[in-house]
N, C-alpha and C positions, 0 to 999 in steps of 0.2 A: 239815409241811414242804411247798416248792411242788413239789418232785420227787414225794411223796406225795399232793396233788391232781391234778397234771399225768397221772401213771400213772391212776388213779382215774378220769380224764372219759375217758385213752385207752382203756383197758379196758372202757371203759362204752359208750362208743362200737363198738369192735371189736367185743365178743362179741353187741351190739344189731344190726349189720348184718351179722357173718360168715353169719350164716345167709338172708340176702337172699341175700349175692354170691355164695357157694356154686351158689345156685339163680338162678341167673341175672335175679333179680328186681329192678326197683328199689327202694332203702331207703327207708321213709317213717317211718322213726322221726322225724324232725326237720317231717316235711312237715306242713301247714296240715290240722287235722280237716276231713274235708268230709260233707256229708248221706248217708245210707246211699244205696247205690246200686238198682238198675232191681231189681224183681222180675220172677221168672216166664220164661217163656221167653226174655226180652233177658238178663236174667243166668246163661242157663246159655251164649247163646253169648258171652259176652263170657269166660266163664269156659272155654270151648271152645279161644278164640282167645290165652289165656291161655296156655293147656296145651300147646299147638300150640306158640305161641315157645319157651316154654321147653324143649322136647322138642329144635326142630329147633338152637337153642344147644348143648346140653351133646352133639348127635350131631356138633357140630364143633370137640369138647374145646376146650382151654383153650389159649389163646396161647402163645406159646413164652415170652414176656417177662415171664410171672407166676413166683411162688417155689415151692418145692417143695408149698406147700401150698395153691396157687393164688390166691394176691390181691397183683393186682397191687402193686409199691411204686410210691405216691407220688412226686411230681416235686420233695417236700423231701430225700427220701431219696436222692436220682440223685446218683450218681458225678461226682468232678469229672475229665472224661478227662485223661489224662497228667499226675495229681498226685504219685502213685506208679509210677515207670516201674521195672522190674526192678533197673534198677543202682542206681537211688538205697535200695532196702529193703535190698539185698547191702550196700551201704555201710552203713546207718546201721545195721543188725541187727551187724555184723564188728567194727562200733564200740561195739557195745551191751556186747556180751559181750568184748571187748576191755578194756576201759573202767572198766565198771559195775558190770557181772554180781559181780567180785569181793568189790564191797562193798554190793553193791544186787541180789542174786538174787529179784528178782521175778518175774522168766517164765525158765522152763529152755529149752535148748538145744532140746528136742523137741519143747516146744509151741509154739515163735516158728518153727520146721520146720516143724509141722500148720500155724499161720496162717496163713504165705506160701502154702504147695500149695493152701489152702480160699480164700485172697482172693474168687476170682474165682466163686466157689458160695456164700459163708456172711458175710453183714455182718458179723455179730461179728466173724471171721475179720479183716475187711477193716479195722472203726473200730482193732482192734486194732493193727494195725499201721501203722496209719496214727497214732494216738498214740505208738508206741513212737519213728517215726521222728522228730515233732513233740519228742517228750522230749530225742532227743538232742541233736538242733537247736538248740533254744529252752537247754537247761540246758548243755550242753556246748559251745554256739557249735560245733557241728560243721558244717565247709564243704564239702562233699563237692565233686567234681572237677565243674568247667561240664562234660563231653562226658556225664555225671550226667543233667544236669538237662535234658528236651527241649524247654525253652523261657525263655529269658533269664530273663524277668521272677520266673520260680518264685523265683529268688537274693535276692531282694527281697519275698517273704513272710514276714511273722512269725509270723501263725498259720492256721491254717485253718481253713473253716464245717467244724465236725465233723455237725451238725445232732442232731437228738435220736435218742442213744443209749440202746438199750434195756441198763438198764446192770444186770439182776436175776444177770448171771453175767461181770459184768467189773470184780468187783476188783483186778487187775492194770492193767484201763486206766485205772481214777480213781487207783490211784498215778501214773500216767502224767500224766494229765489234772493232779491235786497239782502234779507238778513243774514240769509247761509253765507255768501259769499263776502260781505261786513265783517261775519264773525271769523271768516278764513284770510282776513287781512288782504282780500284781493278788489282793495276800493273802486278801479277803473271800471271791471266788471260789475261791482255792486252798483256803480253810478250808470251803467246801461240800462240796468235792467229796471231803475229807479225813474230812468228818463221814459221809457216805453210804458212802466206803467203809468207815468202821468201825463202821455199823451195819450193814452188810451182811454184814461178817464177826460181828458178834452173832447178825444172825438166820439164817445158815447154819450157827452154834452151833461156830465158831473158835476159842473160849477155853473149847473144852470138851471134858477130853481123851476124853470117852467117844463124841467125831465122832469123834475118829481111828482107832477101832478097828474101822471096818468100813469103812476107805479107804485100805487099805493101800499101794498102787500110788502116791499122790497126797500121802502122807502129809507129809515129810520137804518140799515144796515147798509144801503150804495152814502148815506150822509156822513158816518162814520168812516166806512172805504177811504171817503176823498179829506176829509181834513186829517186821515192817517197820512195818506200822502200829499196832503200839503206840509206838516210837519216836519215828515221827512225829508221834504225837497228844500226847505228853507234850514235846516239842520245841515243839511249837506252843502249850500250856498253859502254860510258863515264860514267853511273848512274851504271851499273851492270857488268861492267869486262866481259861481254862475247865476244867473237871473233866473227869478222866479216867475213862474208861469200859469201856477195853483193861486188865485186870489181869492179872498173871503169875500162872494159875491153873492153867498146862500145863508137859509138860516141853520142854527147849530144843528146837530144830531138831539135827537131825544129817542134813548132804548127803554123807556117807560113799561110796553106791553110786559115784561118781565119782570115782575117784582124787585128781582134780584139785580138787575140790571141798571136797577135806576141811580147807585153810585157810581157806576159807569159812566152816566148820564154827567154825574154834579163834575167827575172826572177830567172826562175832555173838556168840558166848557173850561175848568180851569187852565189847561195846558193848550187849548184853543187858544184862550187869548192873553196868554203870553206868547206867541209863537205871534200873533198876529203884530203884535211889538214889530216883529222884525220884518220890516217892510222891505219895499226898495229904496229907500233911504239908506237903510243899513247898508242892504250892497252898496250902490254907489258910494258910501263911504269907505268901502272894502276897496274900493277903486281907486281913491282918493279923487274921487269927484266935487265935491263939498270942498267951501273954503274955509279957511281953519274958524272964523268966528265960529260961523254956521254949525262944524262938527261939533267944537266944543258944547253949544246951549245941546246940539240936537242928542250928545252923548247924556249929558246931566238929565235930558229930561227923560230917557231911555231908560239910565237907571232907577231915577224915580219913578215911573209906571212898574218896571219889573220888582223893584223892591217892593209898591202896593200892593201887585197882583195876586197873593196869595193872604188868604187870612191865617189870622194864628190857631183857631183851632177850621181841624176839616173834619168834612164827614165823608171818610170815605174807608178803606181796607189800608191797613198797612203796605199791600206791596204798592198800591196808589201813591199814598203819601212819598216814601220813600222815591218814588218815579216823579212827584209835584217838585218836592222838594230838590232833588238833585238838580234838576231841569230851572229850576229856580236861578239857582247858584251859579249853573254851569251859562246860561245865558248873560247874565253878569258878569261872567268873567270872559265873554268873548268880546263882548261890548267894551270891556277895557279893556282886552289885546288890540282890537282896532284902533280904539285911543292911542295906547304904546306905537300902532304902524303908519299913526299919523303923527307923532311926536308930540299928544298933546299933552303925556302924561310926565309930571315932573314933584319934586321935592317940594315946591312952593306953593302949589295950587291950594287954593281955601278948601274945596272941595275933595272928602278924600276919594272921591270915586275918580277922580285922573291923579293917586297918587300912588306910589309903588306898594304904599298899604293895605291898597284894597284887596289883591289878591291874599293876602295873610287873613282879612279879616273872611272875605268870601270861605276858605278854605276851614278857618276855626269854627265859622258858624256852622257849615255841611260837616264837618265832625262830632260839635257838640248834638247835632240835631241826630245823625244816624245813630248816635251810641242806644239810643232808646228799643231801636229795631232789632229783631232773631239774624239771625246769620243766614238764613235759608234765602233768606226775604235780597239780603242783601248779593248773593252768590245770583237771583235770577238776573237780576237787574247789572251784575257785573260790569258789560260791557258798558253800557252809561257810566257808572262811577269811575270806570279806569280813563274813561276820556277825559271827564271833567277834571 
């Protein structure tokens, strides 16, 4: 992959020069071979004068402007001043977990806390939240108040140079990074950044419950991380025929320790396992791998689990419900677009789930259902409704 070359020549580069810059020397990995130099007395004072620079450097330490581990950042790396002014993170963070957090617990309340206090010490710290504020922006049209923003023109960006993020411990911001770029119509890129982070939870060993038993502290929020992104990676396989990678090989999430959290909790397990519905059966049906008996029973019994899977009353928050329920609907009716791309859906079928009815019926019931919900409720959650 080019994220896996690009690390590769970075890496090869950094650990080729950290030990020039360390020592104050200049890098000649890249420099022009030149003829061996002076023997004999010219070489031991060149090599004198050598020793000398480097001594009288490292006795006037290191610049204030270098990182904890002394090398300087890069002029691609430089902050863009006043992009994230205090009010506008207050805002768009109040709105996160406002908002989101109910039905999208990707980052807790106490590490988007550590972010903000680290901004201004820890890039990660800083890319971070500087995606979280882009997510809400870009996915939720969030306007935060002009006395926000300390310069007009910020109201009129739609995305920002993020520049190259070292991304080996920010699965939470390629969700991020996912959504912005989803909500700016640019699917190829969203599906990059979708695919890295769900190798990145493979090779941190995510879907494996024998991580979670010596990460205790962390546990209950990497459980949730990964069936967000199993969700989305099989959300994304119904639109694009790719195979899935993320299996349900762990137990659910439970955000219990927080009170408040615990609808959270009843939350995912519902949209858990309708998602789990859609196996790889479904793709290969996407494929038309399956012979037509076969799709037929395997489609009728697809929508009879998804039509179970939800009870009539739930206990959960409105913008939940409204997210259960679309996702309901919306799964139903991909299950019968497959039908339609294997031609099994027709006028005479006993069953109306392979008739042209179903979508009519799908589509009255997600209308009669949302008329009960606020409008605010329904504006977060837009992009879902407009796909379905």
């Amino acid at each position: 992959m080019v994220f896996g070359r690009l690390g590769f020549l970075i890496a090869q580069a950094y650990f080729v020069g950290i030990g020039d810059h360390l020592a104050r020397l200049e890098c000649t990995y890249d420099a022009i071979p030149q003829k061996k130099g002076p023997k004999g007395s010219r070489a031991k004072v060149l090599s004198k004068l050598h020793k000398t620079q480097r001594n009288t450097q490292l006795a006037a330490g290191f610049p204030t402007d270098l990182r904890c581990d002394g090398l300087s950042l890069p002029s691609t790396f430089a902050r863009t001043q006043g992009l994230l002014p205090p009010a506008l993170v207050e805002s768009c963070i109040e709105y996160f977990f406002n908002n989101f957090y109910p039905t999208e617990p990707v980052l807790q309340h106490q590490k988007a806390q550590e972010a903000v206090d680290g901004m201004d010490r820890s890039t990660e710290a800083y890319c971070m939240i500087v995606a979280l504020c882009a997510y809400v922006i870009i996915q939720a049209n969030h306007k935060p108040h002009a006395n926000v923003l300390p310069r007009q023109e910020i109201t009129r960006m739609f995305n920002v140079g993020i520049g190259h993020v070292l991304l080996e411990e920010s699965c939470p911001d390629l969700v991020f990074y996912y959504g912005c770029y989803l909500g700016l119509a640019l699917k190829n890129t969203a599906l990059t950044y979708l695919r890295e982070a769900t190798t990145q939870a493979q090779l941190l060993g995510m879907h494996d419950e024998e991580t979670y038993k010596y990460d205790l502290l962390d546990e209950s929020p990497k459980r949730a991380l990964y069936w967000l992104l199993s969700i989305a990676e099989r959300t994304c396989a119904l639109h694009t025929r790719r195979s899935i990678t993320l299996h349900p090989l762990m137990h659910l999430t439970s955000l219990d320790e927080v009170p408040s959290d615990q609808l959270i909790t009843i939350y995912l397990e519902l949209i858990i396992n309708m998602f789990k519905i859609i196996d790889d059966g479904c793709i290969k049906l996407s494929k038309g791998v399956h012979e037509t008996n076969e799709s037929t029973a395997w489609i009728l019994q697809v929508q009879t689990r998804l039509s179970e899977a939800v009870p009539a009353d739930l206990e959960c928050t409105e913008a939940q419900e409204v997210q259960i329920r679309t996702t309901q609907q919306w799964l139903m009716l991909s299950i019968w677009e497959l039908g339609v791309n294997q031609g099994l859906v027709n006028e005479v079928n006993k069953d109306p789930s392979l008739t042209y009815i179903c979508p009519i019926d799908i589509s009255r019931e997600l209308l009669t259902t949302l008329q009960q919900f606020p409008k605010q409720v329904m504006q977060v959650h837009g992009v879902g409704l407009v796909s379905t």
